[in-house]
DSSP file (Angstrom, degrees, kcal/mol; ACC not computed):
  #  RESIDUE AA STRUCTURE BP1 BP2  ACC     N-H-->O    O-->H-N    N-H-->O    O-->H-N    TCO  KAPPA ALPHA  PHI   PSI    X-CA   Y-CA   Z-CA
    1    1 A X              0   0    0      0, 0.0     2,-0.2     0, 0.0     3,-0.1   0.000 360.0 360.0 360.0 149.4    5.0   33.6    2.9
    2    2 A X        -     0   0    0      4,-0.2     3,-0.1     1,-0.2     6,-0.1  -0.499 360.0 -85.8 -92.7 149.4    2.9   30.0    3.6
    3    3 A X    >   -     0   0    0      1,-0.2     3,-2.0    -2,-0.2    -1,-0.2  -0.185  68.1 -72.8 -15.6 118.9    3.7   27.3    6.2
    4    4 A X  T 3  S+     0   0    0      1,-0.3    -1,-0.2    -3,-0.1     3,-0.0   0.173 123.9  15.2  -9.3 156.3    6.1   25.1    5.1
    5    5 A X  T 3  S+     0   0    0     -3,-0.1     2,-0.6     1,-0.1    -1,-0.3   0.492  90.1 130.5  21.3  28.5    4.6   22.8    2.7
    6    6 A X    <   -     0   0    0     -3,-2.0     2,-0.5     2,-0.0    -4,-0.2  -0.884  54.2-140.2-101.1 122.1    1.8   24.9    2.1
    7    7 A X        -     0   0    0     -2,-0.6     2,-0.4    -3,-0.0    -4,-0.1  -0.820  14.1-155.2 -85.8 113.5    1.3   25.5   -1.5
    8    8 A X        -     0   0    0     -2,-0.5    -6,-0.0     1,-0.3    -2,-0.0  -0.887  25.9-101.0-110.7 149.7    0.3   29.0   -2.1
    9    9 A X        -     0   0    0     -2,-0.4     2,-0.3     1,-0.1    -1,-0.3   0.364  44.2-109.4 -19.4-179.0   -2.0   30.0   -5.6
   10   10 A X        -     0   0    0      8,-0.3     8,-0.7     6,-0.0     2,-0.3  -0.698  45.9-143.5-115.2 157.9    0.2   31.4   -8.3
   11   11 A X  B     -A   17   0A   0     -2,-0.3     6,-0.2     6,-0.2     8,-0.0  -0.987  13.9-129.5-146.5 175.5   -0.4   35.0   -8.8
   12   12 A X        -     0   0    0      4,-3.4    -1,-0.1    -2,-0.3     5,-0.0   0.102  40.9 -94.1 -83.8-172.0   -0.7   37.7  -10.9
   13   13 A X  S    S+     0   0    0      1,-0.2    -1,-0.1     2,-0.1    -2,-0.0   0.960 124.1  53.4 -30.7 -65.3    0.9   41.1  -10.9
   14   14 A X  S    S-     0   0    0      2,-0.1    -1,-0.2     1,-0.0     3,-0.1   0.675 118.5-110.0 -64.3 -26.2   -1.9   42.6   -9.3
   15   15 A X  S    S+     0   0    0      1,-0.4     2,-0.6     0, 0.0    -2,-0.1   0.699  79.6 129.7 101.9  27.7   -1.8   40.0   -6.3
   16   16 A X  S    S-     0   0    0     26,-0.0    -4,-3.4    23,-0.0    -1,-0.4  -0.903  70.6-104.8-112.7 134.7   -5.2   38.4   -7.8
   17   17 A X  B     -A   11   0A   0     -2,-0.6     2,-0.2    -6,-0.2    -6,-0.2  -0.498  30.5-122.0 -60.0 142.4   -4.8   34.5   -8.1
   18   18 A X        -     0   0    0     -8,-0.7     2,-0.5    -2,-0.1    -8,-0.3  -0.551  24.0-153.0 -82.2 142.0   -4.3   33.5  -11.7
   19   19 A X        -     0   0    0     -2,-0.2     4,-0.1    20,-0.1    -8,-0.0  -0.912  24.0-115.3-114.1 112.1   -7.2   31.0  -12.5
   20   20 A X    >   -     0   0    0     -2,-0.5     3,-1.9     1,-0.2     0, 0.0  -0.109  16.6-121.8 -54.4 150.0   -6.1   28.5  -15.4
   21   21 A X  T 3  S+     0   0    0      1,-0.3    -1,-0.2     0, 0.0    -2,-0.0   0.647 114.2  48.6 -75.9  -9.4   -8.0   28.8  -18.6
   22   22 A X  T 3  S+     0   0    0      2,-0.0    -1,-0.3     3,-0.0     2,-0.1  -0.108  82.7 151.6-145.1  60.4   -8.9   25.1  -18.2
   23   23 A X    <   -     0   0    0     -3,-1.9     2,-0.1     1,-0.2     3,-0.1  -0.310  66.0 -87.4 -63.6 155.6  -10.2   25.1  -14.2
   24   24 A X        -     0   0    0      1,-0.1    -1,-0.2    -2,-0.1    -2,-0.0  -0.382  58.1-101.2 -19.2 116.7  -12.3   22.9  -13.4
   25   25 A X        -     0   0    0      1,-0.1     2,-0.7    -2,-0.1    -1,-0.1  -0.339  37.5-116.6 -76.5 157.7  -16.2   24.6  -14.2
   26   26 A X        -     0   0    0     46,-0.2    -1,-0.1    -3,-0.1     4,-0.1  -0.815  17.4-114.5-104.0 126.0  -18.0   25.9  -11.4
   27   27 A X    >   -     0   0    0     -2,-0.7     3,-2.0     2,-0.1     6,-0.2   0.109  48.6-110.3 -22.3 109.6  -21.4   24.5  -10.3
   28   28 A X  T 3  S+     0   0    0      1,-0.3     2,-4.5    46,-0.1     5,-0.1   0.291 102.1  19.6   0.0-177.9  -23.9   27.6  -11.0
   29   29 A X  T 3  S+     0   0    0     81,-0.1    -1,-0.3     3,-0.1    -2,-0.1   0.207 102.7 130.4  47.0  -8.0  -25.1   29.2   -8.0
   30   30 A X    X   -     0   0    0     -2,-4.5     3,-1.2    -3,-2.0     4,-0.4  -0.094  67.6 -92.2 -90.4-160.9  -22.2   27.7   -5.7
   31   31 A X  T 3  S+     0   0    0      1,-0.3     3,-0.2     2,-0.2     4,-0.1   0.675 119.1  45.2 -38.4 -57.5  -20.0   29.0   -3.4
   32   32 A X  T 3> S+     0   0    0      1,-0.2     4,-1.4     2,-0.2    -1,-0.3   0.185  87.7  90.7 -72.8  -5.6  -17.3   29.7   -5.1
   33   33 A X  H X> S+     0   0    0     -3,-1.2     4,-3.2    -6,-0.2     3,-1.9   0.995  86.3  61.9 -42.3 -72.2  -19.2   31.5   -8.1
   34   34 A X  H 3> S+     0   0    0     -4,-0.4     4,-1.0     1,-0.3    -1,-0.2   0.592 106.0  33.1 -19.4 -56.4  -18.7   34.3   -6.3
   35   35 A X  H 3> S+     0   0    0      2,-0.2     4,-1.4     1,-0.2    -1,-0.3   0.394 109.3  63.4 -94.9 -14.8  -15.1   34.8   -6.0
   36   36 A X  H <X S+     0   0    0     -3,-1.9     4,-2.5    -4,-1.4     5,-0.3   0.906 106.6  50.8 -68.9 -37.7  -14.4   33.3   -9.4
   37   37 A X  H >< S+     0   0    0     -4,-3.2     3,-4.0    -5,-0.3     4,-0.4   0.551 115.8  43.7 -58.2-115.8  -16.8   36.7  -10.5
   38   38 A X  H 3X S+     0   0    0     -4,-1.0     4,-0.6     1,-0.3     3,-0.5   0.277 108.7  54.5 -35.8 -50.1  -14.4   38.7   -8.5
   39   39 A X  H 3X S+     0   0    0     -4,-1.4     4,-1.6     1,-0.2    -1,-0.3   0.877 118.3  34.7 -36.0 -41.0  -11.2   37.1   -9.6
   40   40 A X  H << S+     0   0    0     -3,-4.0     4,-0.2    -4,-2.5    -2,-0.2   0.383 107.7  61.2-121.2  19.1  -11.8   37.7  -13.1
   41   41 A X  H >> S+     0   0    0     -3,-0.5     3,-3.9    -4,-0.4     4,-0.5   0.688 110.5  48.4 -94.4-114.3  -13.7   41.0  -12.8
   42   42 A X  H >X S+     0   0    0     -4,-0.6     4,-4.1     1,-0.4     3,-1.0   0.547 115.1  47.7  11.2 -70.0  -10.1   42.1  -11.2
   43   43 A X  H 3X S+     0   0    0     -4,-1.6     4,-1.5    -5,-0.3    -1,-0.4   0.869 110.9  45.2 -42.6 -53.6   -8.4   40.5  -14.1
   44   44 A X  H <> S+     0   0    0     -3,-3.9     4,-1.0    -4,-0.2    -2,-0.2   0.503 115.0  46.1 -78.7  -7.0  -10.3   41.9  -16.7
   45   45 A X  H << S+     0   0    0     -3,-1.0     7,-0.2    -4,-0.5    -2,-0.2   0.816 110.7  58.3 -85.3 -35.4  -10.3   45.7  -15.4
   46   46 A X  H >< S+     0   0    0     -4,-4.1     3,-1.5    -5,-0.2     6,-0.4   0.952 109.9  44.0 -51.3 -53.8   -6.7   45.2  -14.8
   47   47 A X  H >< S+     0   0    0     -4,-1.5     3,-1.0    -5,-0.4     2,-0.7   0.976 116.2  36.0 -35.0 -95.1   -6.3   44.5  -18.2
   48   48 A X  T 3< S+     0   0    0     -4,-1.0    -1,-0.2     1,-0.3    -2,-0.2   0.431 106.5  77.0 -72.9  20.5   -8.2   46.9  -20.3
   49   49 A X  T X   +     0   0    0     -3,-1.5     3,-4.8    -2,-0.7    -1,-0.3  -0.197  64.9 161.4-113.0  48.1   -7.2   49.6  -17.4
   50   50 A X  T <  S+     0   0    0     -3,-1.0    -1,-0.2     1,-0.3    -2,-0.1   0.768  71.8  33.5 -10.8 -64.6   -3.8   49.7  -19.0
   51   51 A X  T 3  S-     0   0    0     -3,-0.2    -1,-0.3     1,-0.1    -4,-0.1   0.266 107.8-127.3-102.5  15.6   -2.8   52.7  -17.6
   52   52 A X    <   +     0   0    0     -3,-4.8    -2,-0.1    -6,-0.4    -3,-0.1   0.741  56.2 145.2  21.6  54.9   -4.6   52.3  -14.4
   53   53 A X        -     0   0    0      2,-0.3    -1,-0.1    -4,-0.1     3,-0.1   0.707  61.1-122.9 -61.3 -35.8   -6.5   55.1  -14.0
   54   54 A X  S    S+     0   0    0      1,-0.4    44,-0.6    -9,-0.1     2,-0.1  -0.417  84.9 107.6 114.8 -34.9   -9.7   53.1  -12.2
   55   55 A X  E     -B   97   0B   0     42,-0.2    -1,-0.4    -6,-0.1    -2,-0.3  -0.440  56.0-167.3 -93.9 153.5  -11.6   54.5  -14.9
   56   56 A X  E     -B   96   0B   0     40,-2.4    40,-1.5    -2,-0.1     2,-0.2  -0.725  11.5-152.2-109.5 154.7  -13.2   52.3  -18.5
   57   57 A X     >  -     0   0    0     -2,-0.3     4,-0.8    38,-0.2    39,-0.1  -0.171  45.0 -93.1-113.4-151.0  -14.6   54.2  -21.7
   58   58 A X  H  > S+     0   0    0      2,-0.2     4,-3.3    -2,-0.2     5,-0.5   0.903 126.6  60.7-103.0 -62.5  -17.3   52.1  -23.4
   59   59 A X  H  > S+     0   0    0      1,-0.2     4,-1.5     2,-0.2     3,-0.4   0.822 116.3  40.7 -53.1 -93.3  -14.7   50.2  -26.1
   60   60 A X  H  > S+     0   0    0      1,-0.3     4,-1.0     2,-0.2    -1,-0.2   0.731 105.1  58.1   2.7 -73.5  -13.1   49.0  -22.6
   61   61 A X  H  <>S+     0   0    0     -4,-0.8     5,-0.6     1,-0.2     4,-0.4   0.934 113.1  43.1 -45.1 -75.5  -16.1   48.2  -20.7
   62   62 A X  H ><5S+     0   0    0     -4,-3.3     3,-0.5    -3,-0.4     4,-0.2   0.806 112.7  53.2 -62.7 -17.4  -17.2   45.5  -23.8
   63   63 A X  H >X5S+     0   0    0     -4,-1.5     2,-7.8    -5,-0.5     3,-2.4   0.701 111.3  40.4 -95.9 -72.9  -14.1   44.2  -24.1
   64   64 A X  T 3<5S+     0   0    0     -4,-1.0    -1,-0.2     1,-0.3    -2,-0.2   0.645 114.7  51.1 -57.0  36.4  -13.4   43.3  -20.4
   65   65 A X  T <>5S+     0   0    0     -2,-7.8     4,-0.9    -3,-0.5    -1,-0.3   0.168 106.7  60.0-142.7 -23.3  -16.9   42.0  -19.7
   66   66 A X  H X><S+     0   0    0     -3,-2.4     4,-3.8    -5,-0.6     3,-0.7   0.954 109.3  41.0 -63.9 -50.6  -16.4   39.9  -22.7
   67   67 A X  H 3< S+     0   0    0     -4,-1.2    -1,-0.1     1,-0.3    -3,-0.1   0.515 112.8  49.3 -89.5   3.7  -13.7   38.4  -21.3
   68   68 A X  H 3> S+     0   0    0     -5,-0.3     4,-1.9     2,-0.1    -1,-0.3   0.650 111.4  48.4 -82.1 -26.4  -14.9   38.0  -18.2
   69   69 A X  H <X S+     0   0    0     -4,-0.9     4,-2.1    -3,-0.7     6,-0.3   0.877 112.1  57.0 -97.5 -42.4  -18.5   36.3  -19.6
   70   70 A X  H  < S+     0   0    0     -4,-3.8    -1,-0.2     1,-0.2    -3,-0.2   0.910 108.6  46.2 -68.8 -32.4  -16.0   34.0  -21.8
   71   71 A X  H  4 S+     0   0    0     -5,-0.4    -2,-0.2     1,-0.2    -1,-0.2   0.987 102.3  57.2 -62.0 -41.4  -14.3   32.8  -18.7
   72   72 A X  H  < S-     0   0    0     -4,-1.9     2,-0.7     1,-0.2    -2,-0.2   0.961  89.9-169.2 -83.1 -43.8  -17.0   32.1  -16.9
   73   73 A X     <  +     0   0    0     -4,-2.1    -1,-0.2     1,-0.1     2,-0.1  -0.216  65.3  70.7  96.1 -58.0  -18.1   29.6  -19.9
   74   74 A X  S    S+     0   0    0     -2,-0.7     2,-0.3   -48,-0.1    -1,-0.1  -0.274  84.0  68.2-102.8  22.4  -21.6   28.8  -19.0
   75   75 A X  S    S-     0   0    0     -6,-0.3     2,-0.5    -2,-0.1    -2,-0.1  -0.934  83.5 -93.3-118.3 160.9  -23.6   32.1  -19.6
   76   76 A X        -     0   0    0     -2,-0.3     3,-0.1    36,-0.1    -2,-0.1  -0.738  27.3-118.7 -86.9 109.7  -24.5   34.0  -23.0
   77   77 A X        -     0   0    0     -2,-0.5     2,-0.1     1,-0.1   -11,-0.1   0.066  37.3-122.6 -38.0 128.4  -22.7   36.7  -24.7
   78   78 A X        -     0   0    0      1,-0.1    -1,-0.1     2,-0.0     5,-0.0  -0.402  29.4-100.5 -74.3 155.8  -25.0   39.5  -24.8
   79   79 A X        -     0   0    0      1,-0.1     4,-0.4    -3,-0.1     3,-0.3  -0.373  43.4 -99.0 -72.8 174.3  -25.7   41.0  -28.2
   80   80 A X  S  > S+     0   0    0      1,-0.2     4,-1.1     2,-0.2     5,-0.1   0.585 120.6  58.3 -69.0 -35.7  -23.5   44.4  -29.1
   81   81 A X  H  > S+     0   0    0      1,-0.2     4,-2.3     2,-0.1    -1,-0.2   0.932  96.5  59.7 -89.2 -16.7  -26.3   46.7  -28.3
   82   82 A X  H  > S+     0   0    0     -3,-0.3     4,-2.2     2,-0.2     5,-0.4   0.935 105.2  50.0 -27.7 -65.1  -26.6   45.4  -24.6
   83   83 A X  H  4 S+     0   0    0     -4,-0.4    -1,-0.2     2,-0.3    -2,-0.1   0.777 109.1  50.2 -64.1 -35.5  -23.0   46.5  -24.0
   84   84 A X  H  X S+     0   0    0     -4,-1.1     4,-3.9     1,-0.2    -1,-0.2   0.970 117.1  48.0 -70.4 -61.4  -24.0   50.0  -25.6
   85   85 A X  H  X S+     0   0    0     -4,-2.3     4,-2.2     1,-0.2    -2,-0.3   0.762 110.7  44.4 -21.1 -60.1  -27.1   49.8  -22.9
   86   86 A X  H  < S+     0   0    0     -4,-2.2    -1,-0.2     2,-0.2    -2,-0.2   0.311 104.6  57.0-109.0  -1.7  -25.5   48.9  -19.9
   87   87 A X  H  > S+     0   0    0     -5,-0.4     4,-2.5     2,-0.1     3,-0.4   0.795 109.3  56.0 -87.2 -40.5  -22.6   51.2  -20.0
   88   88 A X  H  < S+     0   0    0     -4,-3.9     3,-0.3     1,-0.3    -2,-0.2   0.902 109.3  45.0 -32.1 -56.5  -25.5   54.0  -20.3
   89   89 A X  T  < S+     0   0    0     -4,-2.2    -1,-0.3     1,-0.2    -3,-0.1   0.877 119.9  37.2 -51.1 -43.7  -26.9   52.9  -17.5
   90   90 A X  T  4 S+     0   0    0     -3,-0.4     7,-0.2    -5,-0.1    -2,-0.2   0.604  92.6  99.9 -81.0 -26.1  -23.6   52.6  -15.3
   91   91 A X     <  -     0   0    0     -4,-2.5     2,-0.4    -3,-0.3     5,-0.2  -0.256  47.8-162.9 -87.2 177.8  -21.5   55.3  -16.3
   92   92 A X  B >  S-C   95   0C   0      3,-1.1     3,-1.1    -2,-0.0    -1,-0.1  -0.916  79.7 -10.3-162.9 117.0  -20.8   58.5  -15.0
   93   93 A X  T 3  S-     0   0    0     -2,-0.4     3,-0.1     1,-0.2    -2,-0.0   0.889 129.6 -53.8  67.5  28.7  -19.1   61.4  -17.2
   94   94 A X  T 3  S+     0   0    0      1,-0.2     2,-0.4    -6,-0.1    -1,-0.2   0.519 125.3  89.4  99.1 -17.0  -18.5   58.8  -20.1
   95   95 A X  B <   -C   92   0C   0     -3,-1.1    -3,-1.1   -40,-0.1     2,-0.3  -0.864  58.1-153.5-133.6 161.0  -16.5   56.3  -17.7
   96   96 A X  E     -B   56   0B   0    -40,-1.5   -40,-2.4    -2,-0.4     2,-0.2  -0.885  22.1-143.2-114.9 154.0  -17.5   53.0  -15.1
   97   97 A X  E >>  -B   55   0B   0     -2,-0.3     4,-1.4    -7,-0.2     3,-0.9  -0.781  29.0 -97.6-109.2 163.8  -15.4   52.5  -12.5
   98   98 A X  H 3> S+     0   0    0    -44,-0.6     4,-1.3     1,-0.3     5,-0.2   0.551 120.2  63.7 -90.1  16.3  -14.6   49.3  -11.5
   99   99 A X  H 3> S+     0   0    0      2,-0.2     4,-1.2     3,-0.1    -1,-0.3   0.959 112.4  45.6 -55.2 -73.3  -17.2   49.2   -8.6
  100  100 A X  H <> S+     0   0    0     -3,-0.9     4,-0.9     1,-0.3    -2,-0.2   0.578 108.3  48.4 -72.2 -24.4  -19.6   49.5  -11.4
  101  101 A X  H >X S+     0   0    0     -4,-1.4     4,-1.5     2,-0.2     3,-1.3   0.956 104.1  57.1 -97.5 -19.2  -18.4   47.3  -13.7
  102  102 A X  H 3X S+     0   0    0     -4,-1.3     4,-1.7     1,-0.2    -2,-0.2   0.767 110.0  55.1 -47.5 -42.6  -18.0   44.2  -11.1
  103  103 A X  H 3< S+     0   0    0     -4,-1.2    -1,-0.2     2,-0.2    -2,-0.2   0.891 100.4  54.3 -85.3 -16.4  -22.1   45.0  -10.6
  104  104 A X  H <X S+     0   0    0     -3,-1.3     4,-1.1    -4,-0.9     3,-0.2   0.746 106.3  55.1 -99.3   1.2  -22.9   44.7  -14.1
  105  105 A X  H >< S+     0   0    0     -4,-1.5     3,-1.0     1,-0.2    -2,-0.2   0.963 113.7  47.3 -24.3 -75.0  -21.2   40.9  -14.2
  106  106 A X  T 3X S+     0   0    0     -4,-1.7     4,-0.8     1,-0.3    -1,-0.2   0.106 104.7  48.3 -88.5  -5.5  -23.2   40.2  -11.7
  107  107 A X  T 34 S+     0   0    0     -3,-0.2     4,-0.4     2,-0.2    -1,-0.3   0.543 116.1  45.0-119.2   2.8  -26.0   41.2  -12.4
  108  108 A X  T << S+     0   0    0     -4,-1.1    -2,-0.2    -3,-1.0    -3,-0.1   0.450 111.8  56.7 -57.2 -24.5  -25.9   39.6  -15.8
  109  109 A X  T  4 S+     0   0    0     -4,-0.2    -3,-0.2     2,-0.1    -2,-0.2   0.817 107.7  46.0 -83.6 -50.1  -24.5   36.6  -14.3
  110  110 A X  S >< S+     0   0    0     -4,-0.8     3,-2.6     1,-0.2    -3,-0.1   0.881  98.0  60.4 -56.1 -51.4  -27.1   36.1  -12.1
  111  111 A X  T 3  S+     0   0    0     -4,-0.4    -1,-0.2     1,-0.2    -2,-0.1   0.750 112.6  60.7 -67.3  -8.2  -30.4   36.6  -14.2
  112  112 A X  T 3         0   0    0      1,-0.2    -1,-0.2   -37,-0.0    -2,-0.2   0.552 360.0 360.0-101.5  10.4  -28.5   33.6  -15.9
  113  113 A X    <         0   0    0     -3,-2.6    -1,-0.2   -38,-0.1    -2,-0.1   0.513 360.0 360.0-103.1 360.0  -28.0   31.0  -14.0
């Protein structure tokens, strides 16, 4: 629990701070990039991991990397065979985990700012 008068985030379920859909953007490259990725990586696994297994199938994987690449606002939706691509790459036995999918944010995220 905070310090008197210490206001602390709202949060979700999970314990992840909720970010409101209409934050303030964040400066490219800055500090806080980082931990917005990670916030809504966390958000988006939680989500399409319904049943919280750890594990994504492909149809999963594009939809929560969608919705992670539409929060973030300021980078480009990858075309539909990308998604197809970059699960190939990433998966093991048919599934990403979310280790894996948190690295291909980022490494989309990056080659675009």
């Amino acid at each position: 629990s905070p310090a008197p008068g210490v206001i602390s985030p709202p949060l979700t379920l999970g314990g992840a701070p909720q970010v409101p859909a209409a934050a303030a953007p964040v400066v490219p490259g800055s500090v806080e990039r980082p931990a917005l990725r990670e916030v809504l990586c966390k958000q988006a696994f939680k989500f399409v991991d319904a049943r919280g297994t750890g594990f994504i199938d492909v149809c999963q994987n594009k939809t929560g990397l969608t919705m992670v690449f539409q929060r973030l606002g300021d980078v480009p939706m990858p075309k539909d065979e990308w998604y197809t691509r970059v699960f190939q790459n990433f998966a093991r036995e048919g599934l990403v985990d979310y280790k894996n999918f948190r690295e291909i944010v980022v490494q989309w995220d990056d080659h675009h700012l």
